[in-house]
DOSE-704165 format. One record per residue (C-alpha): x, y, z; residue number from 1. Coordinates in nm, 4 decimals, padded with zeros to 6 digits. Each point is the difference from the previous one (the first is absolute). Layout:
residues N
<fifi <X,Y,Z>,NUM>
...
***
This chain:
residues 442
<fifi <00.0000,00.0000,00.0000>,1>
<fifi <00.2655,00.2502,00.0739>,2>
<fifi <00.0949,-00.0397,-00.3906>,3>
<fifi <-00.2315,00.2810,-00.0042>,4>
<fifi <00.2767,00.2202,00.1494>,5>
<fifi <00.2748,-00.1373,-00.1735>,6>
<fifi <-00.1683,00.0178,-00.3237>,7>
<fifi <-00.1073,00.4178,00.0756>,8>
<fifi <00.3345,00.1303,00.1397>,9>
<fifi <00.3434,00.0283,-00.2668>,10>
<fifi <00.3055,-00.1703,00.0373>,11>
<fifi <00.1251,00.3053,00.0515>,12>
<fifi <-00.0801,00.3606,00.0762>,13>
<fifi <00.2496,00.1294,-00.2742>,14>
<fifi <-00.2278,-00.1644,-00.2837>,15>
<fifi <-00.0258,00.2819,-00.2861>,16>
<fifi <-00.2356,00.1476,-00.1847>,17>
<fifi <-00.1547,-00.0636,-00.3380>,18>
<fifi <00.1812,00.3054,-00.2391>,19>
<fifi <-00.2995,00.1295,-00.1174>,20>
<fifi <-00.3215,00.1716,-00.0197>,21>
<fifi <-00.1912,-00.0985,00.2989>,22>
<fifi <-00.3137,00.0662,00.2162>,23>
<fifi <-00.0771,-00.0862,00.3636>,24>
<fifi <-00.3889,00.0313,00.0506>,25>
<fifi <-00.1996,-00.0213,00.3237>,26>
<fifi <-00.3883,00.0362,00.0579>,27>
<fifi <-00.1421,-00.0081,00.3381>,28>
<fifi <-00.3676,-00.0380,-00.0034>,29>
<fifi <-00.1754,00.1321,00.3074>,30>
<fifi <-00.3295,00.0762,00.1092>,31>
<fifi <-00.0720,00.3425,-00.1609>,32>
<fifi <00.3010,-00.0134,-00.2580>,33>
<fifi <00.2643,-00.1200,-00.2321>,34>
<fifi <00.3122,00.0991,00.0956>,35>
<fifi <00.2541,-00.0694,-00.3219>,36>
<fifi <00.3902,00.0549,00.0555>,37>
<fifi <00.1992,-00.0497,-00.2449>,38>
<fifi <00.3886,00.0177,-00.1008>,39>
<fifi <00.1292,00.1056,-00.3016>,40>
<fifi <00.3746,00.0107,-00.0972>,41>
<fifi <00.1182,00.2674,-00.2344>,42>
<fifi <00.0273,-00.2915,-00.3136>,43>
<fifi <-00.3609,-00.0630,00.0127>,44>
<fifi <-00.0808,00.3492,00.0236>,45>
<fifi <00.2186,00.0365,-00.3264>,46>
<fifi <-00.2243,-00.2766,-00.1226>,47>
<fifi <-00.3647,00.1415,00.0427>,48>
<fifi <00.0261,00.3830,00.0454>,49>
<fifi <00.3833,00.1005,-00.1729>,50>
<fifi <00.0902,00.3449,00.0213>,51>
<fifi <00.2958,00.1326,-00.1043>,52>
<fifi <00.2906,00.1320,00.2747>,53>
<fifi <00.3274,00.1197,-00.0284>,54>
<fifi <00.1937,-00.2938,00.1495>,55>
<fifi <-00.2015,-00.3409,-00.0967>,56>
<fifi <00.1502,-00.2058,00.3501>,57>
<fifi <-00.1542,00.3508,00.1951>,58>
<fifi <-00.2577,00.2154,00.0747>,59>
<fifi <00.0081,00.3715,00.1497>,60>
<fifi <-00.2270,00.1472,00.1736>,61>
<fifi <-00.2065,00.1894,-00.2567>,62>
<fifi <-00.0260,-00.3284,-00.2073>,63>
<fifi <-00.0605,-00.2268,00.2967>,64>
<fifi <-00.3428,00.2692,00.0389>,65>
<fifi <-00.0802,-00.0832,-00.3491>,66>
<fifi <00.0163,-00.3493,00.0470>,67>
<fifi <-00.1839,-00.0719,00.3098>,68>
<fifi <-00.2657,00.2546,-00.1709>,69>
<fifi <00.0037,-00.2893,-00.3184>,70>
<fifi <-00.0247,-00.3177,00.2031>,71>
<fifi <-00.2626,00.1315,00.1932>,72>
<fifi <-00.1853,00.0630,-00.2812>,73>
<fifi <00.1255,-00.3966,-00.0854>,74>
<fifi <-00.1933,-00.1073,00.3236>,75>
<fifi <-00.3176,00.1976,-00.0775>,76>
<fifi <-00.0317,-00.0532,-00.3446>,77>
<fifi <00.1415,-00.3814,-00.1184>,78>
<fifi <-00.0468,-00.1626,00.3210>,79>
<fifi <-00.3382,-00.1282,00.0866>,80>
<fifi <-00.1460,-00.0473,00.3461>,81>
<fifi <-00.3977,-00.1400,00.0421>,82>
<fifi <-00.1401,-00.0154,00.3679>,83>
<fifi <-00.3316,-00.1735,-00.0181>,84>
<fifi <-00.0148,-00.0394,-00.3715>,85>
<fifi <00.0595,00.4157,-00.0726>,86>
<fifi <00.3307,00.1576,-00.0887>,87>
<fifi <00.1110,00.2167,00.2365>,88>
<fifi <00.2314,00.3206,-00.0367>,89>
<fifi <00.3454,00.0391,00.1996>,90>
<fifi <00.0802,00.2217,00.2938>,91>
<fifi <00.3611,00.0701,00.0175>,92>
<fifi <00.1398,-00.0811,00.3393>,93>
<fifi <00.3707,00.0843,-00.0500>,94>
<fifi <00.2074,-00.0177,-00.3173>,95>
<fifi <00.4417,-00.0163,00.0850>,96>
<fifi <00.2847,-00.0640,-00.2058>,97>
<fifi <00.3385,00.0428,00.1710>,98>
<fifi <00.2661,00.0089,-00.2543>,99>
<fifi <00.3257,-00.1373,00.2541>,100>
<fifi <00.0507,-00.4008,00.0204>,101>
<fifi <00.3037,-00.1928,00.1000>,102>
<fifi <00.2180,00.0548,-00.2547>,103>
<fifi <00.1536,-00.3590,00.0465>,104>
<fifi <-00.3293,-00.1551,-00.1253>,105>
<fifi <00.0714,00.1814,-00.3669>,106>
<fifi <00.2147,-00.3088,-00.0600>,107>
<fifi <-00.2923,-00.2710,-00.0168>,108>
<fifi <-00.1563,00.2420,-00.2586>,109>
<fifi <00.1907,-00.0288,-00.3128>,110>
<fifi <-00.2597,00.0815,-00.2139>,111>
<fifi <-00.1771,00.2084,00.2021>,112>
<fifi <00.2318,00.1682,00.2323>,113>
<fifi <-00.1667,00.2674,00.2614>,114>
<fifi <-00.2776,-00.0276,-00.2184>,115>
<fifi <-00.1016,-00.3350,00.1615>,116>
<fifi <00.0841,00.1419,00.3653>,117>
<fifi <-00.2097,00.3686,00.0022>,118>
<fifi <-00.3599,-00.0972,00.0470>,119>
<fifi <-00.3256,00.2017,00.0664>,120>
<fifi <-00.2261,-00.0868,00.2812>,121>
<fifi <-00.3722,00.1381,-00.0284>,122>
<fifi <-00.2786,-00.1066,00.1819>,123>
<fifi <-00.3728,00.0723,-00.0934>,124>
<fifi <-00.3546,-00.0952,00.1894>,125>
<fifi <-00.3077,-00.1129,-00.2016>,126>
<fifi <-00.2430,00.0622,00.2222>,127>
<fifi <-00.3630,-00.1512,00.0333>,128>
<fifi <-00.3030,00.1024,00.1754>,129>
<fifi <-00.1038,-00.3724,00.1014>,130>
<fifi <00.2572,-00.2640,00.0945>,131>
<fifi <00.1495,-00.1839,-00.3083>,132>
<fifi <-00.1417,-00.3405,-00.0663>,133>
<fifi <00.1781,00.0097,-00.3116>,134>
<fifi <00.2806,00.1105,-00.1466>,135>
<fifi <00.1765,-00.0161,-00.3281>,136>
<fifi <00.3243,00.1656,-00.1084>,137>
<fifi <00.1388,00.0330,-00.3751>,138>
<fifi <00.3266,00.0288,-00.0528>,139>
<fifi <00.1197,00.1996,-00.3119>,140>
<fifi <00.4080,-00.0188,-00.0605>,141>
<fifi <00.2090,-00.3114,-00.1096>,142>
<fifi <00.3471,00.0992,-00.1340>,143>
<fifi <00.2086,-00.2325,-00.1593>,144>
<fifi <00.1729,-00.2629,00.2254>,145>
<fifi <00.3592,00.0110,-00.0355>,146>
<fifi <00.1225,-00.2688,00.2081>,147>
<fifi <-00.2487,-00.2116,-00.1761>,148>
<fifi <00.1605,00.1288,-00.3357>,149>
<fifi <00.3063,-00.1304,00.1177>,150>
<fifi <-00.0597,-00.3002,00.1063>,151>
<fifi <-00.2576,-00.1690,-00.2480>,152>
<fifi <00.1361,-00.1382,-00.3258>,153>
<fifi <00.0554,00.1942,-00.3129>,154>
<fifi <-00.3073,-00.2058,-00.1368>,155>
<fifi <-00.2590,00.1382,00.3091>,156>
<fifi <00.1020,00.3122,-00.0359>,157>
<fifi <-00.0217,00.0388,-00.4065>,158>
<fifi <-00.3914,-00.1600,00.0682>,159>
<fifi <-00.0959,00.2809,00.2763>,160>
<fifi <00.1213,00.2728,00.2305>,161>
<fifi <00.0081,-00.1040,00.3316>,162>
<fifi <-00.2110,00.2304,00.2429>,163>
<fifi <00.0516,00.0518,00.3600>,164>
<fifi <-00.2302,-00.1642,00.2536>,165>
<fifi <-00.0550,00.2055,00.3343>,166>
<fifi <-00.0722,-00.1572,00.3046>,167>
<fifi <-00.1596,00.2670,00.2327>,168>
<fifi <-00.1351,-00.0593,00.3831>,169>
<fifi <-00.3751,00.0372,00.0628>,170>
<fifi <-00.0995,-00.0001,00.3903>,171>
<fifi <-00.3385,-00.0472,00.0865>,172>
<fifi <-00.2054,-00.1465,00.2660>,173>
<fifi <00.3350,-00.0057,00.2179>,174>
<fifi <00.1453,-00.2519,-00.2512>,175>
<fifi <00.2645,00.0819,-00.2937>,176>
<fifi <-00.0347,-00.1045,-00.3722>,177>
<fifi <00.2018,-00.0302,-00.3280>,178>
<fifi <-00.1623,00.2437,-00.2335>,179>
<fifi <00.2048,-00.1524,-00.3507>,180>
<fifi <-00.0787,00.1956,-00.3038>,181>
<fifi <00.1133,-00.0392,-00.3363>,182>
<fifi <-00.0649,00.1421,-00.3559>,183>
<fifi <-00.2079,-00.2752,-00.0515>,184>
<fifi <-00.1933,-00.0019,00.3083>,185>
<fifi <00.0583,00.3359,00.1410>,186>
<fifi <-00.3157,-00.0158,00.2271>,187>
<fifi <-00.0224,-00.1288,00.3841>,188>
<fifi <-00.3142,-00.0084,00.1697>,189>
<fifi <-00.0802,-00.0372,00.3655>,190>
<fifi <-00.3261,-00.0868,00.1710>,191>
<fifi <-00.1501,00.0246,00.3193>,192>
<fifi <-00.1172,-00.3390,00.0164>,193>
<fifi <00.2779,-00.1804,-00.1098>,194>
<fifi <-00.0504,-00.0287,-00.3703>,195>
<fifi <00.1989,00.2012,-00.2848>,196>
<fifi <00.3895,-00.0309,-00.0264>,197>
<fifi <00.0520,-00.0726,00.3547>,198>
<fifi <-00.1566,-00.3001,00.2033>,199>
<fifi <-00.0485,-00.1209,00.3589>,200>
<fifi <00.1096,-00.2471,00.2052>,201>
<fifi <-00.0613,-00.3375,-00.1623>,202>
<fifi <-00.3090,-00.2239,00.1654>,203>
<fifi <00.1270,-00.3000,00.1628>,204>
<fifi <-00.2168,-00.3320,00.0047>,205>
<fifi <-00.1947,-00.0936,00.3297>,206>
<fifi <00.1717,-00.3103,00.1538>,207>
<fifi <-00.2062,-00.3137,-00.0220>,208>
<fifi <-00.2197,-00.0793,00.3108>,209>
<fifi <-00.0398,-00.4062,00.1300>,210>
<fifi <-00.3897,-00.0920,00.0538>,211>
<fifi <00.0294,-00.0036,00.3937>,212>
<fifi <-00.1149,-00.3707,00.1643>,213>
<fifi <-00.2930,-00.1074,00.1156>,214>
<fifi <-00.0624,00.1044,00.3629>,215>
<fifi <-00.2772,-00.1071,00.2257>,216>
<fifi <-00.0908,00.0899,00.3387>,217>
<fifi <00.1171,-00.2122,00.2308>,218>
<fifi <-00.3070,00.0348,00.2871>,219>
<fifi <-00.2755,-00.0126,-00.2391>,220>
<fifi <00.1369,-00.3107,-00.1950>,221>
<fifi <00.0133,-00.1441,00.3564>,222>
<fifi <-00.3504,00.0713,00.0851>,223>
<fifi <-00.0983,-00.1691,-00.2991>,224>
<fifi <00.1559,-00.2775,00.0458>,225>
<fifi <-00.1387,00.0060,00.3585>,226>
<fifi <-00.3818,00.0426,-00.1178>,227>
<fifi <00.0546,-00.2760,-00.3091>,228>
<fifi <00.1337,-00.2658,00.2493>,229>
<fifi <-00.3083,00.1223,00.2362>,230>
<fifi <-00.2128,-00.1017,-00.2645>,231>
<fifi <00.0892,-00.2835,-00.1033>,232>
<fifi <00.0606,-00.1186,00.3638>,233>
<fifi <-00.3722,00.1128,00.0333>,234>
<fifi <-00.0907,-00.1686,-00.2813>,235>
<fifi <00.0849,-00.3429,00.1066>,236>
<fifi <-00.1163,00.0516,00.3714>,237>
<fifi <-00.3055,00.0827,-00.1267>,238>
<fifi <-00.0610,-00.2989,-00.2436>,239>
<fifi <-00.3370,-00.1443,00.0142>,240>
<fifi <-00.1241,00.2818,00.1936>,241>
<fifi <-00.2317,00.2548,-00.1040>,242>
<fifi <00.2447,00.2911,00.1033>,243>
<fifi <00.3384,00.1334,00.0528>,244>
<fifi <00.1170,00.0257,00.3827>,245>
<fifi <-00.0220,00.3787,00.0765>,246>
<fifi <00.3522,00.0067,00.1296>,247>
<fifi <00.1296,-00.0775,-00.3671>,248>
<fifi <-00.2268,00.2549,-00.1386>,249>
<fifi <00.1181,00.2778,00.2375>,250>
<fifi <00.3749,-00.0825,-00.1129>,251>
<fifi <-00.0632,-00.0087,-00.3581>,252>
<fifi <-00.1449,00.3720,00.0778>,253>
<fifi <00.2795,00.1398,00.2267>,254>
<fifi <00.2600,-00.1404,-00.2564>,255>
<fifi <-00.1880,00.1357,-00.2499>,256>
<fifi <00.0151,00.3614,00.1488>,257>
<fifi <00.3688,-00.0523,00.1026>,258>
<fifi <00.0818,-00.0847,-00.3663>,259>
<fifi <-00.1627,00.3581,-00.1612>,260>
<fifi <00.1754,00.1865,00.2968>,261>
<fifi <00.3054,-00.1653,-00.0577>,262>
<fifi <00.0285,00.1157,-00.3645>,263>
<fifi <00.1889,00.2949,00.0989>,264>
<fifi <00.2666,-00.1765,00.1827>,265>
<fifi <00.3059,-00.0740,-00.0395>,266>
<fifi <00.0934,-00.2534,-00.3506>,267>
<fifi <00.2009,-00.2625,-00.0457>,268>
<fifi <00.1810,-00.0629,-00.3563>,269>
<fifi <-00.1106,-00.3303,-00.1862>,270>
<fifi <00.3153,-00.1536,-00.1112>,271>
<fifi <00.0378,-00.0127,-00.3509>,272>
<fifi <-00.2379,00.2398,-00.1362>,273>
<fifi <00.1558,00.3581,-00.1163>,274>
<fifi <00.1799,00.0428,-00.3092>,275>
<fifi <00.3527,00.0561,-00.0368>,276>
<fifi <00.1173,00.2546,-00.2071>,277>
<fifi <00.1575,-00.1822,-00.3270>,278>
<fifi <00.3828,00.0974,-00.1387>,279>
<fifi <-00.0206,00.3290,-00.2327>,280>
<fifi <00.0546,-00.0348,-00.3245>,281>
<fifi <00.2472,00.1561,-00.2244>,282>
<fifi <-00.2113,00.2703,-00.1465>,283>
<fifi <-00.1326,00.0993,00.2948>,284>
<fifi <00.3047,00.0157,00.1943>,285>
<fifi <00.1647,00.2407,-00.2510>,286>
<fifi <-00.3198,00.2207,00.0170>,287>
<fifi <00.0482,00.0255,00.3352>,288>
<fifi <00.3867,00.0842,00.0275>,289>
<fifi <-00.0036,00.2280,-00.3003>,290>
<fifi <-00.2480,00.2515,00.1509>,291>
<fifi <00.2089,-00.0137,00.3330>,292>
<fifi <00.3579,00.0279,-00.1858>,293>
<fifi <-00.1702,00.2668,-00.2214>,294>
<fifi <-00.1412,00.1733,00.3118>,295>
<fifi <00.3272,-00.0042,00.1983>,296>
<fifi <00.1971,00.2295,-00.2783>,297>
<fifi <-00.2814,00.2321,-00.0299>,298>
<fifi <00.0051,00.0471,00.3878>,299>
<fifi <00.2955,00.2561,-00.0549>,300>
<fifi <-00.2379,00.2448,-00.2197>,301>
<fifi <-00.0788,00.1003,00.2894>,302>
<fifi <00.1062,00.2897,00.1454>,303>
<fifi <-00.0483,-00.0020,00.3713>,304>
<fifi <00.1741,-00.2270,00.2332>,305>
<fifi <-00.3736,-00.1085,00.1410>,306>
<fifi <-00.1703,-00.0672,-00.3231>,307>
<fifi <00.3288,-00.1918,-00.1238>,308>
<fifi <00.0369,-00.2428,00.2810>,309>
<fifi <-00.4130,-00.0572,00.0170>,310>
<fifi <00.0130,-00.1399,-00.3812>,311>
<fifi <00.3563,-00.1858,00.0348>,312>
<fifi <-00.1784,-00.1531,00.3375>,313>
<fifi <-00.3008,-00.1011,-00.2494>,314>
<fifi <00.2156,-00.2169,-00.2141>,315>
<fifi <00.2818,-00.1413,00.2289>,316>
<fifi <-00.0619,-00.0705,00.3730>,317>
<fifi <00.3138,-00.1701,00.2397>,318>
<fifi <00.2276,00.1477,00.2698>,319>
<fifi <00.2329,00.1463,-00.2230>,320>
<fifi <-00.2780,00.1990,-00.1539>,321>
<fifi <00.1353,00.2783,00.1747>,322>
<fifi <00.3170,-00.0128,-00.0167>,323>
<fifi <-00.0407,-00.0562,-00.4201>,324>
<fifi <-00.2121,00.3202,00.0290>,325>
<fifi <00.2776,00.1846,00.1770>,326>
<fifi <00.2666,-00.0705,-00.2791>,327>
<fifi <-00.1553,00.0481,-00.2702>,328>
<fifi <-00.1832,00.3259,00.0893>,329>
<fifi <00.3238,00.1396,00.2034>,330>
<fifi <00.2054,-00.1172,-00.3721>,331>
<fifi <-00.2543,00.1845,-00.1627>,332>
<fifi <00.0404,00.2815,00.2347>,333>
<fifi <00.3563,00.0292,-00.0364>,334>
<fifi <-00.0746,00.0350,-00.3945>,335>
<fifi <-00.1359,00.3076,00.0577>,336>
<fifi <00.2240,00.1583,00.2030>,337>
<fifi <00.2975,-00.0721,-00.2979>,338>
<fifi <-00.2407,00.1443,-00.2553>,339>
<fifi <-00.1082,-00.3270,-00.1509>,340>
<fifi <-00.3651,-00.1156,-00.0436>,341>
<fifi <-00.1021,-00.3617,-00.0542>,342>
<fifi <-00.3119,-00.1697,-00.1811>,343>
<fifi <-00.0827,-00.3360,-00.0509>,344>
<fifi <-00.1369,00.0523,-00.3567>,345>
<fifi <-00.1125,-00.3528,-00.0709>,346>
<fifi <-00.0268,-00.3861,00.1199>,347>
<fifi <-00.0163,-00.2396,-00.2492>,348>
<fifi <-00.0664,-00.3631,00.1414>,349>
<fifi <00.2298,-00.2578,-00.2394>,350>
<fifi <-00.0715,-00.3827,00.1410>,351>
<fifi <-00.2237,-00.1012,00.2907>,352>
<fifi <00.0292,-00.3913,00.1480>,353>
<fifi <-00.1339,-00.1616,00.3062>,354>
<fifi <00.2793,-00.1507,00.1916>,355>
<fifi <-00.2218,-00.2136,00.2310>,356>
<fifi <-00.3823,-00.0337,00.0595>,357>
<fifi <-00.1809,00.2068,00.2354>,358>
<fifi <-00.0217,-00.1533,00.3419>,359>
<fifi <-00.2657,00.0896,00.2488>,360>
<fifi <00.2770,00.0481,00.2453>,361>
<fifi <00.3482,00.0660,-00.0898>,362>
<fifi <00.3340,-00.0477,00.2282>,363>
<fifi <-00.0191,00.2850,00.2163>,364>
<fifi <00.1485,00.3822,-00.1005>,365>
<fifi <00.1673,00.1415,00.2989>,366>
<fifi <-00.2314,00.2511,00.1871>,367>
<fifi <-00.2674,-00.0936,-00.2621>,368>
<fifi <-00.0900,-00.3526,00.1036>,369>
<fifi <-00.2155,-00.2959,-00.2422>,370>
<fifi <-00.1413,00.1873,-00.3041>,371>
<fifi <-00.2657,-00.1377,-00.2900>,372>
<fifi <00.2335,00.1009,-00.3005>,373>
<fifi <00.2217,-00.0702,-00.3047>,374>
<fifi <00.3632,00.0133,-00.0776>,375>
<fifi <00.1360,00.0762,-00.3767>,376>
<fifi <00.2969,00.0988,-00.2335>,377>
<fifi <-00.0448,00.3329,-00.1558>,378>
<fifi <00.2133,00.2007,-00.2602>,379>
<fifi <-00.0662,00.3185,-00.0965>,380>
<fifi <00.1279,00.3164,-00.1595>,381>
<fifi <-00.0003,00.3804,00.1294>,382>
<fifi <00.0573,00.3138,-00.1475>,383>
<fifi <00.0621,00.3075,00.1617>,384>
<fifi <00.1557,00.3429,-00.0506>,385>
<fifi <00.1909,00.2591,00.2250>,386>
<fifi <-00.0706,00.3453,-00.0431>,387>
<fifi <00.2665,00.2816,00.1191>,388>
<fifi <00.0380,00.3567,-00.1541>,389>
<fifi <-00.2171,-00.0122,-00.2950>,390>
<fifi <00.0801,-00.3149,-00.1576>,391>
<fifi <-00.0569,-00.3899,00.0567>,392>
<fifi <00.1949,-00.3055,00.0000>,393>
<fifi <-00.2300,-00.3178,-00.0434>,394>
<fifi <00.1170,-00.3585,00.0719>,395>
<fifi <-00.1377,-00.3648,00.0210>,396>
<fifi <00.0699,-00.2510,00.2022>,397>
<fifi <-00.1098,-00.3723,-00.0073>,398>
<fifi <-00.0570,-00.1827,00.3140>,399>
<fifi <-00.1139,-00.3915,00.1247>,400>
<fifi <-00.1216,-00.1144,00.3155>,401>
<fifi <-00.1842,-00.2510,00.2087>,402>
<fifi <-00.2771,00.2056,00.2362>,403>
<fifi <-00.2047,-00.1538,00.2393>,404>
<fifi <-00.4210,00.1723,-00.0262>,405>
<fifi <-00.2147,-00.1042,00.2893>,406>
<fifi <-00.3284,00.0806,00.1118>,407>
<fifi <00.0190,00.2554,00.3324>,408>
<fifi <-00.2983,00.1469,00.1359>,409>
<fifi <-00.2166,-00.1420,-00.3111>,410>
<fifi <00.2291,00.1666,-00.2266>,411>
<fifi <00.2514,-00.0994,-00.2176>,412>
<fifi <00.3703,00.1125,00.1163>,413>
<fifi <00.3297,-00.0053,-00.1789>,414>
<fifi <00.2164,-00.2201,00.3319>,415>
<fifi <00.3342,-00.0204,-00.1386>,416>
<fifi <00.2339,-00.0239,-00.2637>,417>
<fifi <00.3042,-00.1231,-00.0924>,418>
<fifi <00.2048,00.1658,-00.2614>,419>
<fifi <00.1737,-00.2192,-00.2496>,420>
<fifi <00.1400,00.2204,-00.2852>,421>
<fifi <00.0278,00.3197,-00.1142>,422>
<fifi <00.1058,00.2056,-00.2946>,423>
<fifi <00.0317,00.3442,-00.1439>,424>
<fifi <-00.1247,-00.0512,-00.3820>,425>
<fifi <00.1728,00.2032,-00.2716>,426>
<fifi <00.4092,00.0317,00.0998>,427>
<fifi <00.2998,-00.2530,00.0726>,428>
<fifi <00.0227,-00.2031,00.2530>,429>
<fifi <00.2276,00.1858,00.1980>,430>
<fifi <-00.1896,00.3272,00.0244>,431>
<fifi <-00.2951,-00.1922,00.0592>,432>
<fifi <00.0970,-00.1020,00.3958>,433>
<fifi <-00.2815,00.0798,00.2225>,434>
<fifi <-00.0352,00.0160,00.3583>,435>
<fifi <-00.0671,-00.3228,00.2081>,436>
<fifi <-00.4326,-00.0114,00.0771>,437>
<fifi <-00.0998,-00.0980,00.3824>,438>
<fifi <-00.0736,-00.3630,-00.0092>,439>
<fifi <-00.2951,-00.1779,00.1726>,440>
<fifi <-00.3563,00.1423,00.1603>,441>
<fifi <-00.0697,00.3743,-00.1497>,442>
***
C-alpha cells in the first residue's frame, strides 16, 4: 500500500523541468465560486498572446503591463468557465509576473532559457449566485510539444504534430482531481453528484450472510413434551373408561400454558440446521478486492487528514492501519513542504487469482482474530505524476502481491498484504530501484 508514496514522490528533488511552454492550472470549486489559478511561463505566453519586446529572454516593466493586460484578456475571452450549465464571466483576483529566477536553472532550458523560468500567476473568481452542482471548464491553448517532438520517431512526427496535454488540479468537495485536457478533448466536467469527468468512491459488494440455525425454545419444547406424555399416559389409564382422569387433563392444560409463555425464552440451536456460507468464487472475489484496492488510492484525494483516514479505514482495517496512515500522509506531507505535489492518476488492475478458497474461519490475524474471508495474488499497474513549479513528471510502476480481504463488522476489509515484486516501468534496471514496501498486516 505505501507504493502509493513511493510511486508520488521523485527519486530526487533535483529532477528538472520539461524546456518548454508550460501551464500549471488549479480550480477550487467552493460553495459560492470558482476559484481558477493558473501559471503561465513566459514560452507559453509567447505561444498564445506574443508581443513583441526588446530583449526576447526579458520583459521590462512597461511591456510586462502590456502583457498581463493581454493574458487577461486570454482568461476572459478563450477560456470557458460554466457553473450550473451557464458561462460565467471572470473577476480578476490578482495578476503577477516577477521577472528574477535563479539564474542556475537557465541551464536545464536550452531551448527555452529564462523564457521557461519567468511565469505569470493570475487568479480570477467565477462567481455564482446558487452553489455549483455543476461545473464545466474548456480549455483553449495546446502548443506544440517539444519533448514529444524529440522523442517520437521521424515517422510519428511527419504523420502529426504532437500537442501538449495539461494536467491541472480541481478541488472540490474537500477531495482533489486530475483535470487532463487535450486538443482533442479539451473539456472537463465536474458534478455534484458524482457523475461527469470525476467519480466517487467505488461501491463495494455486501458480504454474504449464512441462513442462521434453527433455534427453539428450550421451556416451551419441554412443556410439550410434558403435556404429550400427559396424554398419552392419560390415554391408556383411561382405556375402557368413558373419561380422562381430571388430573391428566389439568396437566395437559398447565403444560399447555407453560409452552405459549415459554416462547419467548431462551433457544437452543438444533444441530445441523443453518447454512454455511460456501467458498467465493473467482469473479466475485475480484469484484470485491478491486473496489477496495481502487478505493484505497483514491483515499489520498482527499484533502483533510479526517476525511483521508475515514475512507483509507473503509477499505483496509488491522492494527497497522494507523501507523500506514501516518506514513503515507506524513510522506505526502513532506512533499509539500519541498515543493512537490503527488497524484495517483490511475490504477489499472493486470491479473487477479485466488490463492486458496474462502474459509469461514481463517488462522487468526494478530489483534484481528478468526475472519470469514479470502486470500489472492494480485498484479497491478499505477500511474502517477509529481507536480512542482509548473510542470509534471509522470511515472508507472507495476506491482504483485498476495492480500488477505476479510469480512469485519459485516464489511469487507483489505487484512494484509504481502508484497512480492515491484517495478518502475519505462527506464533500466538500475534507475529503476525502489524503496523496500512494509511487509505483512496494513
Amino acid at each position: 500500500m505505501l507504493s502509493i508514496v513511493w510511486l508520488c514522490l521523485p527519486a530526487s528533488a533535483a529532477a528538472h523541468p520539461q524546456d518548454g511552454p508550460h501551464a500549471d492550472l488549479k480550480f477550487i470549486i467552493d460553495e459560492n465560486r470558482v476559484r481558477f489559478v493558473a501559471n503561465l511561463n513566459l514560452a507559453f505566453l509567447d505561444e498564445i498572446r506574443p508581443l513583441p519586446r526588446e530583449v526576447l529572454a526579458e520583459v521590462s516593466d512597461d511591456e510586462r503591463d502590456a502583457l498581463l493586460a493581454a493574458v487577461e484578456g486570454f482568461y476572459r475571452d478563450d477560456v470557458v468557465v460554466e457553473i450550473n450549465g451557464q458561462p460565467v464571466s471572470p473577476r480578476l483576483v490578482s495578476a503577477l509576473m516577477p521577472t528574477e529566477y535563479d539564474p542556475q536553472m537557465v541551464g536545464l532550458f536550452p531551448r527555452s532559457g529564462a523564457r521557461g523560468l519567468i511565469r505569470s500567476e493570475f487568479t480570477l473568481d467565477y462567481l455564482t449566485d446558487e452553489p455549483p452542482e455543476s461545473v464545466a471548464i474548456e480549455w483553449p491553448a495546446y502548443p506544440i510539444d517539444g519533448l514529444a517532438l524529440q522523442t517520437e520517431s521521424a515517422d510519428a512526427a511527419a504523420d502529426s504534430t504532437p500537442k501538449m496535454v495539461f494536467e491541472g488540479r480541481l478541488q472540490a468537495d474537500g477531495r482533489v482531481f486530475i483535470a487532463r485536457f487535450s486538443e482533442a478533448e479539451p473539456r472537463v466536467e465536474w458534478n455534484a453528484d458524482g457523475s461527469g469527468s470525476f467519480g466517487q468512491l467505488v461501491d463495494v459488494p455486501v458480504p454474504p450472510k449464512p441462513q442462521p440455525p434453527i433455534a427453539l425454545p428450550i421451556v416451551s419444547v419441554l412443556a410439550a413434551a410434558v403435556g404429550i406424555v400427559a396424554l398419552v399416559s392419560a390415554a391408556f389409564v383411561g382405556l375402557g373408561k368413558k373419561r380422562m382422569p381430571f388430573a391428566a387433563i389439568m396437566l395437559v392444560i398447565v403444560s399447555g400454558i407453560v409452552g405459549v409463555v415459554g416462547l419467548g425464552s431462551a433457544r437452543v440451536a438444533v444441530p445441523g440446521t443453518g447454512e454455511v456460507i460456501p467458498a467465493i468464487n473467482q469473479e466475485d472475489a475480484q469484484r470485491v478486492f478491486n473496489a477496495l484496492h481502487q478505493n484505497l488510492y483514491r483515499s489520498f484525494d482527499y484533502t483533510t487528514e479526517s476525511d483521508i483516514y475515514d475512507a483509507l479505514a473503509a477499505s483496509v482495517h488491522g492494527p497497522l492501519l494507523d501507523t500506514v496512515y501516518e506514513q503515507v500522509f506524513a510522506s505526502l506531507r513532506q512533499a509539500e513542504q519541498d515543493g512537490l505535489i503527488g497524484f495517483v492518476t490511475g490504477v489499472e488492475p493486470i491479473e487477479t487469482s485466488l490463492v486458496a478458497d474462502s474459509v469461514a474461519g481463517q488462522p487468526e490475524i494478530d489483534g484481528i482474530g478468526e475472519v470469514y474471508g479470502f486470500n489472492l495474488k494480485h498484479r497491478w499497474r499505477v500511474d502517477g505524476t509529481v507536480y512542482h513549479w509548473g510542470h509534471s513528471h509522470t511515472r508507472t510502476h507495476e506491482y504483485e502481491a498476495i492480500y488477505t480481504v476479510g469480512v469485519i463488522g459485516g464489511e469487507w476489509r483489505i487484512l494484509v498484504q504481502d508484497l512480492i515484486s515491484q517495478q518502475r516501468l519505462g527506464v533500466e534496471p538500475s534507475e529503476a530501484a525502489l524503496p523496500a514496501l512494509p511487509q505483512g498486516e496494513l
